[in-house]
Each structure stands twice: as C-alpha cells, then as structure tokens.
C-alpha positions as CSV (number, residue, x, y, z in Angstrom):
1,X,19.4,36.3,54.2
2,X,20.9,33.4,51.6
3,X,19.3,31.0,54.2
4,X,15.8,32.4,54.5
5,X,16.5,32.7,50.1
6,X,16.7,29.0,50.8
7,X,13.9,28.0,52.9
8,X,11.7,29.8,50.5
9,X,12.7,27.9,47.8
10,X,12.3,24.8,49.4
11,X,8.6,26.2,50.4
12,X,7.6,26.7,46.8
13,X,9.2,23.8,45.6
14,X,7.1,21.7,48.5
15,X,3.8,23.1,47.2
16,X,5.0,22.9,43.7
17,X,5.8,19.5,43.6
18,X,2.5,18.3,46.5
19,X,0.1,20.2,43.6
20,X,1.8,18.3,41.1
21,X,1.6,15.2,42.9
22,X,-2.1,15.3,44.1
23,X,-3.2,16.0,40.2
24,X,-1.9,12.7,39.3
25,X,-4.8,10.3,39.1
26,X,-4.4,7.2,38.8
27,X,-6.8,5.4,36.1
28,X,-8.8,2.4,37.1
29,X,-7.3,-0.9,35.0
30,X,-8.5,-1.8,32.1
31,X,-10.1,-5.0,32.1
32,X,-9.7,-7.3,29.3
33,X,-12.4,-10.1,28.6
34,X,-11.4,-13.1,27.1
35,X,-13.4,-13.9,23.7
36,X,-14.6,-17.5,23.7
37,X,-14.0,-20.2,21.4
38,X,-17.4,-19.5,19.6
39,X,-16.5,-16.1,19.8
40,X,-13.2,-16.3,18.1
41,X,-14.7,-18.9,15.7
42,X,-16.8,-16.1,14.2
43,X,-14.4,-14.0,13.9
44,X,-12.1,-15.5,12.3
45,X,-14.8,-17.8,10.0
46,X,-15.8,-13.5,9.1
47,X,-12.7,-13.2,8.3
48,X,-11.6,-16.1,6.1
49,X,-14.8,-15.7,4.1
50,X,-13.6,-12.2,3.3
51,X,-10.5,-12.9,2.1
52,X,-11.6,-15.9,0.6
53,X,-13.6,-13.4,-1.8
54,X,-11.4,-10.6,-2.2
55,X,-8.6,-13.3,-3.8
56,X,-11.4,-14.8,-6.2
57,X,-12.3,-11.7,-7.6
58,X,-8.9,-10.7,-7.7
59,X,-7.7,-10.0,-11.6
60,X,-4.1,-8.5,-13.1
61,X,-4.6,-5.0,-13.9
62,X,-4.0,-1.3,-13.0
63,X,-7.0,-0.6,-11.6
64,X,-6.6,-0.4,-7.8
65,X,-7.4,-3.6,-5.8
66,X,-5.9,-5.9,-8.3
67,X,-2.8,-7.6,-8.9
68,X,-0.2,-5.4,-10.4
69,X,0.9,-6.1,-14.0
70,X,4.5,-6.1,-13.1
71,X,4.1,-9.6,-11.5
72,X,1.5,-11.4,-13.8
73,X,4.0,-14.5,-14.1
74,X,3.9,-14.9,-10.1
75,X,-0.3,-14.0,-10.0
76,X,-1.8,-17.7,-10.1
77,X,1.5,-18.7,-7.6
78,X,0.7,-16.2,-4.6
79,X,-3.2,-16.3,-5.4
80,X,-3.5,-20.3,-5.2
81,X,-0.8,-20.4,-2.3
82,X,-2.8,-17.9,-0.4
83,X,-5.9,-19.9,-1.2
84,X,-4.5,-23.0,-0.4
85,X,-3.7,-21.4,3.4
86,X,-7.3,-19.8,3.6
87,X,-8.6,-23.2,3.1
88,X,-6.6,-24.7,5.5
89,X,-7.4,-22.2,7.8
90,X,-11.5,-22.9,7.6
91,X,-10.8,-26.5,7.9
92,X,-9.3,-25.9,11.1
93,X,-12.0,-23.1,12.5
94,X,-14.6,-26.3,11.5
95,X,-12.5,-29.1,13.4
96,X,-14.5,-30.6,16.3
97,X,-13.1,-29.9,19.8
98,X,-11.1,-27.2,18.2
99,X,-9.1,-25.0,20.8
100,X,-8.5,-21.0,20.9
101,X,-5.0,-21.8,20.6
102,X,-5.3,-24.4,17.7
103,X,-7.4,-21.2,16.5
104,X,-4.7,-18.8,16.8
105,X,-1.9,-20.6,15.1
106,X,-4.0,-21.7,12.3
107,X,-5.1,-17.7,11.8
108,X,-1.4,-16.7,12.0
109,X,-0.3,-19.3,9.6
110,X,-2.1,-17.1,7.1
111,X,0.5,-14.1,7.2
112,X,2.8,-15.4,4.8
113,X,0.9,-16.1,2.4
114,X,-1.1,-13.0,2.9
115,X,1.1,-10.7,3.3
116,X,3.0,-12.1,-0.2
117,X,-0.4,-11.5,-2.1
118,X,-1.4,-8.1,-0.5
119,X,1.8,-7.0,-1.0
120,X,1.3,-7.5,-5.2
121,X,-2.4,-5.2,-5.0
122,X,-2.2,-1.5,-6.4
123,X,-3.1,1.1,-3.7
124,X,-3.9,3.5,-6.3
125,X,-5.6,3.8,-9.9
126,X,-3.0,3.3,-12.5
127,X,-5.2,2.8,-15.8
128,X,-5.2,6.8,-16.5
129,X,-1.5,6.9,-16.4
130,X,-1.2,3.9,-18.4
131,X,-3.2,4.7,-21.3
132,X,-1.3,8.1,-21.2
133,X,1.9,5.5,-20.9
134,X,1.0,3.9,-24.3
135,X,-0.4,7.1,-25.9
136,X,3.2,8.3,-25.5
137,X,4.7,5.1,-26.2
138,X,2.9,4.9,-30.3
139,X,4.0,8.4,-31.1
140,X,7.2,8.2,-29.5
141,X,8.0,4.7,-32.0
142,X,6.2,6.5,-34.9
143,X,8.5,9.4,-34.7
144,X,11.4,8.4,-36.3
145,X,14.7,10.8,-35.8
146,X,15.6,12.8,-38.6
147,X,15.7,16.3,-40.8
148,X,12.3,15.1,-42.7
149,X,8.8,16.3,-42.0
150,X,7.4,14.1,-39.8
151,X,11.1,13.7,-38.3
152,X,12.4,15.2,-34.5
153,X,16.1,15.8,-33.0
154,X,17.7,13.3,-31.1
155,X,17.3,15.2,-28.4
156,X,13.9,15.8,-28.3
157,X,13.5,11.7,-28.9
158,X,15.8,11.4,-25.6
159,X,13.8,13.5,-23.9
160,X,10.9,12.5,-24.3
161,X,11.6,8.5,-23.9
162,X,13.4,9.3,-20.6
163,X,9.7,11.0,-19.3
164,X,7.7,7.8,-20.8
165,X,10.3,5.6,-18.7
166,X,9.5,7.3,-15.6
167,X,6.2,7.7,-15.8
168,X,6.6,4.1,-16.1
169,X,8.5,3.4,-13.2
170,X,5.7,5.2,-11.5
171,X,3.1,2.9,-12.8
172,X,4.7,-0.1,-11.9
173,X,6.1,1.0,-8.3
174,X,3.9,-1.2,-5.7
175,X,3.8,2.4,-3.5
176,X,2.6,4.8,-5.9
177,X,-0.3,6.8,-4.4
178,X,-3.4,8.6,-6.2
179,X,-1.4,11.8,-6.0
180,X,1.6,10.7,-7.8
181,X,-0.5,9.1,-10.3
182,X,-1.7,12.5,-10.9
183,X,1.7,14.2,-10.9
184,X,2.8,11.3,-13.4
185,X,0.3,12.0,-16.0
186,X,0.7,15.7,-16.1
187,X,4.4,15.3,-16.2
188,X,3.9,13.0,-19.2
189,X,1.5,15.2,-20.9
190,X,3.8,18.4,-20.8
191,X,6.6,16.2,-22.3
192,X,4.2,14.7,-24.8
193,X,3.6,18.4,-25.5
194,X,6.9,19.8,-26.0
195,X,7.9,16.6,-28.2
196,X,5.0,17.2,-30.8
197,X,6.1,20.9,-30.7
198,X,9.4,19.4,-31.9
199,X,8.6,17.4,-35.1
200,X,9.7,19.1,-38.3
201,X,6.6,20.6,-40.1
C-alpha cells in the first residue's frame, strides 16, 4: 500500500513539476543599440543647456527650486563651481574628433559638483511657514515676561519659543516635504494661539 502511496506521489509530483516547467517561457533578449557620437552629443549638449539655466536663474530663498537660506554663505561657491564644470563639460561635447568615451567622462565629471548644488534646492514651498516663522518671532520678542498687562508666564514664553524653534528646524531641514510644511504651520499657529490666550489682560 505505502508503495503504491509512493508511486502516486511521485506521479503528481511528475506532472506538477512538467506543467510547471513547460509554463516557463523564456523571453527573447533584449537588444540594446548603441547611441552614436552625434547621438550622445545631443543629449548631453540638451542636457548641459538645462542645467546651465536652471543654475542662472537659481536665487536664495524658500520658495521651492531655490537655494535654501540656511547655506547663503556657500550659494555663489557651489553655484560658480557647478558652472565652472557645466562649462567645461560643453567645451568638451564641442571638441573636434571628440569620442563617446571622452563624452562620458566629461558628463560624469559633472556629479560632484551637481550633486553639491542640487543637494542645497528646497523640495518644498517654505515662504508660508516662514512668514508664520517671523509672525511668531515679533510677538514672541514683544511679549515681555511678567505680572503686567501686556506681560505672559515664563512658561507660556517657553512654550511658545520651543514651537517657533521647531517650526524652524522644519523650515531649514533640506528634506522637508509640502506636507510637513503644512503640519508646521498649523502647529505654529495653535501655539501662537494658546500664547496670545496667555498674556495678562
């Protein structure tokens, strides 16, 4: 009995495993054409003359696409040094004779560079939260601490400049999304709320 148990199982396992087989296909290969030199010459001219653009028109602010506040000393360094490889990089794309390798090193030697200066652009729009930021910012230094009208607790003052430095921190972080920008503002607005409900009248 256990050995006809056995040959069964090797039956179905025959049949499973020949189904599973035969559904395998294999797919034809994909074939790759190379680009030519003219070809990659465009390209990469396309490209150059993009970025070439984006970094002219390229200012310090929060809105998003420009170069964050936070690193306004280092703005004229990455922007010229990026520059400075983008033109490098045309003079070679331009050079008579020029080789899809000379191509290809002379496009990778603008990572660097590029990747410095990207890595300084907002992703997101930060000019809501920052004019809530300083809105905050006046009343919080007009406010002094004190028992007078027109005076808040200490508390409340702690408060209230611990949810301005955050907000902050949001505004400045390279990473911040639209979303927390959002989150941010409202978070600063409730606080801004509960502080002005805790001046002395």
């Amino acid at each position: 009995m256990k050995y006809i148990e056995k040959i069964f199982l090797m039956f179905l396992l025959t049949i499973f495993f020949g189904v599973g087989l035969s559904s395998c296909t294999v797919e034809d290969p994909v074939i790759v054409t190379p680009k030519t030199v003219d070809q990659y010459i465009l390209q990469f001219s396309q490209f150059v003359a993009s970025e070439r653009t984006k970094v002219d028109n390229c200012i310090v602010g929060y809105d998003k696409g420009n170069f964050t506040p936070v690193s306004t000393t280092s703005f004229a360094t990455y922007k010229a040094t990026y520059l400075t490889a983008l033109k490098a990089d045309s003079a070679a794309i331009v050079k008579p004779g020029v080789t899809i390798a000379e191509l290809i090193v002379a496009n990778t030697n603008l990572a660097t560079p590029g990747k410095a200066f990207w890595g300084k652009i907002n992703i997101s729009d930060r000019r809501p939260l920052n004019d809530s930021i300083v809105a905050a910012t006046t009343l919080n230094s007009s406010t002094l601490v004190g028992t007078s009208v027109g005076n808040v607790g200490q508390d409340a003052k702690t408060v209230f400049t611990t949810a301005i430095a955050t907000a902050t921190t949001s505004r400045d972080a390279l990473t911040t999304i639209d979303r927390q920008v959002k989150t941010s503002i409202d978070l600063l607005t409730a606080a801004k709320t509960t502080f002005k409900s805790a001046i002395i009248k």
